[in-house]
N, C-alpha and C positions, 0 to 999 in steps of 0.2 A: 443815442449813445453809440461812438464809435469803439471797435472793439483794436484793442490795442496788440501791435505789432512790434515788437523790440529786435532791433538788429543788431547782432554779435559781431565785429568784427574789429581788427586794426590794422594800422598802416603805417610807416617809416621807412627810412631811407636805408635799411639793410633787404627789409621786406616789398617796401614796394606799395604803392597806392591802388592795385589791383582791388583788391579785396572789399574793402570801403566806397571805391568808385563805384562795382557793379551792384554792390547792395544800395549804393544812394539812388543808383538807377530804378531797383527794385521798389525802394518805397515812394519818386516819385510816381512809381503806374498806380502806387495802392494808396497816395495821399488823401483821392477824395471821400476813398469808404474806410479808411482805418486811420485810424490814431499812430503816428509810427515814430519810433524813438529809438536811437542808438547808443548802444554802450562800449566804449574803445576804453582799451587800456592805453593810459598814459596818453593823450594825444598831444599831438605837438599843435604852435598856435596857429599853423596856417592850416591842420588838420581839423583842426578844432572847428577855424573860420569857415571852411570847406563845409562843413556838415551843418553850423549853424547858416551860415548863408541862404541854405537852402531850404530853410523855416524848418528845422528838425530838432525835437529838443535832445539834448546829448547827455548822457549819464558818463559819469570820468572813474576809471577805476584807479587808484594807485598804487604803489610799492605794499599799503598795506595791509593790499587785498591778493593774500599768495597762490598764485596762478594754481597749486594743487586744490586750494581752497575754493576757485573761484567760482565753481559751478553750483556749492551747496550756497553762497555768499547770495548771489544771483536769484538763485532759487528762490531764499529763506527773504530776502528783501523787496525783492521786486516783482513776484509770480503769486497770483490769486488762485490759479487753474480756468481762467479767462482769456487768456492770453495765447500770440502765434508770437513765437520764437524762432527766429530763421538765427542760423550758424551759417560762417564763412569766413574757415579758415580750417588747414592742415591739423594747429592741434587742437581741435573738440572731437576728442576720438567716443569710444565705444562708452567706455565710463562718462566721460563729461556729457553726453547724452542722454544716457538714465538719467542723470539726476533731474537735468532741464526736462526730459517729457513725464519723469512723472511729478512735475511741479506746476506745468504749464497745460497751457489745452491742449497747443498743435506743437510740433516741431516739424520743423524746413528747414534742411541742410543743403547749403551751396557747395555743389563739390566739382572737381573736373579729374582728380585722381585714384578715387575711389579704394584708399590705403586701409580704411577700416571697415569692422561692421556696425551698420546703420540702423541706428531706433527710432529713427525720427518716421514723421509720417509722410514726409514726402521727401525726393530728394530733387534739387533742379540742376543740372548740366548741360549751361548753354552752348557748348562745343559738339562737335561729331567727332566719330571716329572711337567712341564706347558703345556697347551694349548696352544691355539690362542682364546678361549673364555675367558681365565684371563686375557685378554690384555682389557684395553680402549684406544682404537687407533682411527685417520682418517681414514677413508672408504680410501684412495689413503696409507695408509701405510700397506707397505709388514713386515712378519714376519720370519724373519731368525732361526728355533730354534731346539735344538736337538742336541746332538754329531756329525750330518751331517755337523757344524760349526766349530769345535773345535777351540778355540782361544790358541793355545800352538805352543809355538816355534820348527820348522825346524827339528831338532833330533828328538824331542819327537813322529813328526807326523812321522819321518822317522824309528823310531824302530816300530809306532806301526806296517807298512807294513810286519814287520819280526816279529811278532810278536807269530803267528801263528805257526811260525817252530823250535821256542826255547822249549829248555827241562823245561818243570814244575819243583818247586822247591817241592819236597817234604815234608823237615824238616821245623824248625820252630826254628834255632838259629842264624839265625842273623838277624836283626833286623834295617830297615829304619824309621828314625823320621823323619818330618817336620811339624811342625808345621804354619808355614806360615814364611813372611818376619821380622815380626816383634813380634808376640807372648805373647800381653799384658798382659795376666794371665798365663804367664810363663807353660803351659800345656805341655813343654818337660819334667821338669822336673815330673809332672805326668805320663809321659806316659816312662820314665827311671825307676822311681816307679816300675811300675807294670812290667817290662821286669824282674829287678832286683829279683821281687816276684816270678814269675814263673822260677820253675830251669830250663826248658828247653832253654831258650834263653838265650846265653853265650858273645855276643856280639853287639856294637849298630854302629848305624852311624848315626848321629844326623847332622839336617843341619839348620843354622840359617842363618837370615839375615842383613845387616846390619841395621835394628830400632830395632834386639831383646836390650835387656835392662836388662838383669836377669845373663851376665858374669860371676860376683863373686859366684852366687846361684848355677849355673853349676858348674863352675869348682869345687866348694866344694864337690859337690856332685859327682863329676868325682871320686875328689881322696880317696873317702870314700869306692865305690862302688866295690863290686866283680866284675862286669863286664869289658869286654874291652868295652871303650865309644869312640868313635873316633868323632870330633867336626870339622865341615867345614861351611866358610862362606863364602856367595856369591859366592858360586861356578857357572860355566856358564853353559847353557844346555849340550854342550856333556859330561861334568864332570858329571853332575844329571844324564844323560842317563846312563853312564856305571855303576855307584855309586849304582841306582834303582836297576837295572838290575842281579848286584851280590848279593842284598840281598835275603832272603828267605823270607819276608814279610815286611809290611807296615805299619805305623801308624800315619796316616793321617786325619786332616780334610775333609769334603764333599767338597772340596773347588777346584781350579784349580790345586794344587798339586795332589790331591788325579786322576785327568784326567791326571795327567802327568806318576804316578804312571801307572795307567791301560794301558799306552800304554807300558809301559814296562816290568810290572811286572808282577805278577800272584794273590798274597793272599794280599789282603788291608783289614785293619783294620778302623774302623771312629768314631772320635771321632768329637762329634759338639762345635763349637766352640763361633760361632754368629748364631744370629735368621734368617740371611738368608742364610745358608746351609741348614735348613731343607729341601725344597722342591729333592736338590739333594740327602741329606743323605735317604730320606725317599725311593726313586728310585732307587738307589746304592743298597741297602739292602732287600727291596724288592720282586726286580730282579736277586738278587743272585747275584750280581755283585763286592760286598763285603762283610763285616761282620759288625757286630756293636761292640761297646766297649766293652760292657758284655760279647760277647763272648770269646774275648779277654783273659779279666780280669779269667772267666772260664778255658779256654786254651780248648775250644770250636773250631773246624775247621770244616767246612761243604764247602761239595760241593760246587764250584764256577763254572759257566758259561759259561768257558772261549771259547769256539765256539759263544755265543753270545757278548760277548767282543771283538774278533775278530772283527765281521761281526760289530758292531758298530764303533770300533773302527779303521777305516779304513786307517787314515794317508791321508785322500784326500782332507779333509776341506780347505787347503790353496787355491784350484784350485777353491773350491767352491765359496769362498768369495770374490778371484781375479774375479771371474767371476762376481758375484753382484759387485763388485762394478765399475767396466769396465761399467757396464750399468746402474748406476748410472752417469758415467761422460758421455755415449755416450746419456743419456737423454736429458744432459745440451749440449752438444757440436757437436751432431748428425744433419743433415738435406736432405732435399730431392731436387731435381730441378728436371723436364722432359728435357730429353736429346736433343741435338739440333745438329746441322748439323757441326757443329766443335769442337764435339768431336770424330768424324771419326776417325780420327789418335787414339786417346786416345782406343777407342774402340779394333781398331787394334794391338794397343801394348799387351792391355790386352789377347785379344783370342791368340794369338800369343807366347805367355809364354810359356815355356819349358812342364809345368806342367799342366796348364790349356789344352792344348794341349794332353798332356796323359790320362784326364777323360774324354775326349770330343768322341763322338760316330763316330767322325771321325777325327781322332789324327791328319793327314799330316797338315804339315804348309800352312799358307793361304798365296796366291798371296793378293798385294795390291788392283790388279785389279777388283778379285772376290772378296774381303772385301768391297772394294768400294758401288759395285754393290745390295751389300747385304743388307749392311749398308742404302743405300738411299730408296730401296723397304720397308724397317722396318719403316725407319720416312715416308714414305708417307702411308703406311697401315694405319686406321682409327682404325682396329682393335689389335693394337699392341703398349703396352703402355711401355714406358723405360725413368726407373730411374738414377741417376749417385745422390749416397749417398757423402753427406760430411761430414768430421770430419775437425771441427775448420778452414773450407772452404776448405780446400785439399779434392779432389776426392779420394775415398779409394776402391771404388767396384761399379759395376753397375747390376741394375738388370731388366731383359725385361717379358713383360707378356702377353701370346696371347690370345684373347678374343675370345671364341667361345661355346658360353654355361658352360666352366669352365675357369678360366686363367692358363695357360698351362706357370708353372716356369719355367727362366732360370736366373745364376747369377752367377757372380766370384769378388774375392778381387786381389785388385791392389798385385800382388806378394811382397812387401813389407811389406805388413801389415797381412799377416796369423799371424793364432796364436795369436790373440787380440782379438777372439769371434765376430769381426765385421760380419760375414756369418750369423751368427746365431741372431745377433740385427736387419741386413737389412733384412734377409727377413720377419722378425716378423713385423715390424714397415711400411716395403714396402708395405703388404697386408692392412695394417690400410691407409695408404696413398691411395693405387688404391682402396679402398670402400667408400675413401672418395672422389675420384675423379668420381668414377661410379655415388653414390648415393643410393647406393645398397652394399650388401651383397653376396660375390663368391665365388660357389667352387674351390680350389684353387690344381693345380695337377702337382709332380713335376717325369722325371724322373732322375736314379741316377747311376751308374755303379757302379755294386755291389762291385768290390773292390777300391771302393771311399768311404773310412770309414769317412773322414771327414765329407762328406755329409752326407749319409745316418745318422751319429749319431747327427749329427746339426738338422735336418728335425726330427727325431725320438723325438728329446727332444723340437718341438715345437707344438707336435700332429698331425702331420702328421702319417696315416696309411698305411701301404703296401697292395696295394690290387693287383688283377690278372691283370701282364703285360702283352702286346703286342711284348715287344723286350725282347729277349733271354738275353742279357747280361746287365742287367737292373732292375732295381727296382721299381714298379712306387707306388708313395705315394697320397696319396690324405688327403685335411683338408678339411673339409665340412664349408660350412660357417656356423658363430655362430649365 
């Protein structure tokens, strides 16, 4: 059973397709471990089609569900206390957030403005150029924030990895627009303007979406213009990826475009569009990570970055955010018990694994007999405490700990479940469980075979240090109690 994910948001052509785009981003990285379903008000049908396209089922709110009302509505009909609830949008302030966290499991608020105070339990901000001191949050909410997030779809994160080894565009005639999904003060038609003005740039590629609104005004101006203008709508990511890509620059709002751009491109131009791009355009520009309008409008080109765009730009945020939010559901759906004298067998299966078996400092398959043996010495030790973790009551991994002035780790996942981060939740949350069963505070020391990269980098990202081992083909780590 997958644990379900409902994403709040909406989108139109006064507001803008932001908001929905980067949450559909968001639930394609979490499609394959969560259930994910969106609730817009009102959607229009190419909105609609957008979202269903995408294999996502769409919850529709109407007129007669009144925006003051709509957060107990939400609540009272669609929230078990099972559930992660991501918001993404300006008004789900301080109150509309009580009600959804204390109806739902998790809440995950997408913010980039940071205008209220925050209940949720985590918050993501794929932009720079914020803190964690511009936040008024709960002391228990975590903060997601930085290009290390990036909220963009599958291609965009997969060109940025190649990004690195494509040829810089040197010229400066051809020319990518977007202005956003919907484009309320028509600023293509400004930003065709000023191409048109400069004779270096000879061609456009202009991309609209379905809330622009300004058709007739383009195309006038299409067929006026010296330029070639080429006009595409709702084109899908790998379309935008190669489309970017062949241009020789950019000219983009501060906005999620303009992050789709850099993973592709090389020279962005920015133009601000609303009051809350500033904080990114002012970072972007800054940093030398773009250029501003004027310079543009100049035909001004300066040095850009691109070694630090690179290295920011990584293409790896989807892993990142699967990763939070896996431990968001194993908060709600995780547990512990002390292990007991039947699950012998269970134990045995486990050590016994093909692979469990090849990390192991002594690889040969075990007899039942000396497993037995083993096994009942460990439950009768006073000093030897073992966990068997549950997700959603199913056993997924066990983990044993020897007391003897430090707790001396050992632990594996049920061979079905690798590759879910459960390694890295149980032994974090293990150590909190055995300090609560001590009553005390322990150093905690694990060792690791060095070409057991899954460990070592599980263990390395939960502060564990490598200090001087005793065994030769081995790593020994140690976490100091806190």
């Amino acid at each position: 059973m997958k644990t379900k994910v409902l994403l709040r948001a909406d989108g139109h052509n006064q507001m803008g397709l932001g908001h929905v785009v980067r949450s559909l981003a968001l639930a394609k990285m979490l499609e394959h471990d969560f259930d994910c379903q969106f609730i817009v008000r009102e959607p229009s049908t190419s909105l609609r089609q957008l979202i269903e396209n995408e294999g996502f089922a769409l919850i529709q709110l109407n007129d007669q569900v009144l925006p003051a009302h709509e957060a107990q509505y939400i609540a009272h009909h669609f929230l078990r206390g099972d559930e992660i609830v991501v918001l993404d949008g300006y008004h789900f302030d301080g109150a509309y957030q009580k009600v959804i966290k204390n109806a739902a499991g998790k809440l995950v608020c997408i913010d980039d403005i940071h205008e209220t105070h925050f209940w949720s339990d985590s918050i993501i901000n794929h932009t720079s150029g914020i803190s964690v001191e511009d936040y008024e949050k709960e002391d228990y909410t975590s903060l997601k924030l930085g290009f290390e997030y990036l909220l963009l779809r599958q291609p965009f994160l997969d060109a940025a990895k190649q990004r690195g080894v494509r040829k810089k565009k040197e010229s400066e005639q051809t020319a990518f627009i977007c202005m956003g999904g919907a484009d309320p003060s028509n600023t293509t038609i400004k930003a065709l303007s000023l191409c048109a003005h400069r004779g270096d740039i000879t061609e456009c590629h202009v991309v609209i979406g379905g809330a622009y609104l300004h058709h007739n005004e383009l195309n006038d101006f299409c067929k006026k213009s010296r330029l070639k203008i080429n006009i595409y709508s709702n084109l899908n990511a790998d379309n935008m990826v190669v489309l970017m890509s062949n241009c020789d620059l950019a000219i983009c709002p501060p906005s999620t475009v303009a992050l789709e751009y850099l993973c592709t491109g090389h020279h962005l131009y920015l133009i601000q569009t609303a009051d809350n791009q500033a904080y990114l355009y002012k970072y972007l520009t800054e940093n030398q990570l773009a250029q501003n309008w004027n310079d543009f409008k100049a035909g001004v080109r300066k040095t850009v970055k691109t070694t630090a765009i690179n290295r920011l730009f990584d293409g790896k945020s989807d892993r990142r955010l699967l990763k939070h939010f896996r431990k968001l559901d194993y908060d709600m759906h995780c547990s512990f018990r002390k292990a007991t004298g039947r699950d012998m067998l269970l134990y045995f299966k486990w050590a016994n694994d093909p692979m469990t078996r090849l990390q192991s400092f002594h690889p040969e398959p075990i007899k039942i007999e000396d497993h037995r043996a083993w096994f009942n010495r460990r439950m009768a030790d006073p000093k030897v405490v073992m966990y068997i973790m549950l997700y959603r009551g199913r056993a997924v991994g066990q983990i044993r700990f020897g007391i003897n002035g430090v707790a001396l780790l050992s632990y594996s996942i049920d061979p079905g479940e690798r590759g879910k981060s459960f390694g890295t939740y149980m032994v974090q949350e293990a150590i909190k469980e055995l300090e609560k069963d001590l009553e005390r505070s322990i150093n905690v020391v694990g060792y690791v075979k060095k070409d057991n990269l899954a460990s070592n980098k599980a263990l390395s990202n939960l502060g564990f240090k490598p200090i001087a081992s005793d065994r030769d083909s081995s790593i020994k780590y140690l976490l100091k109690a806190s």
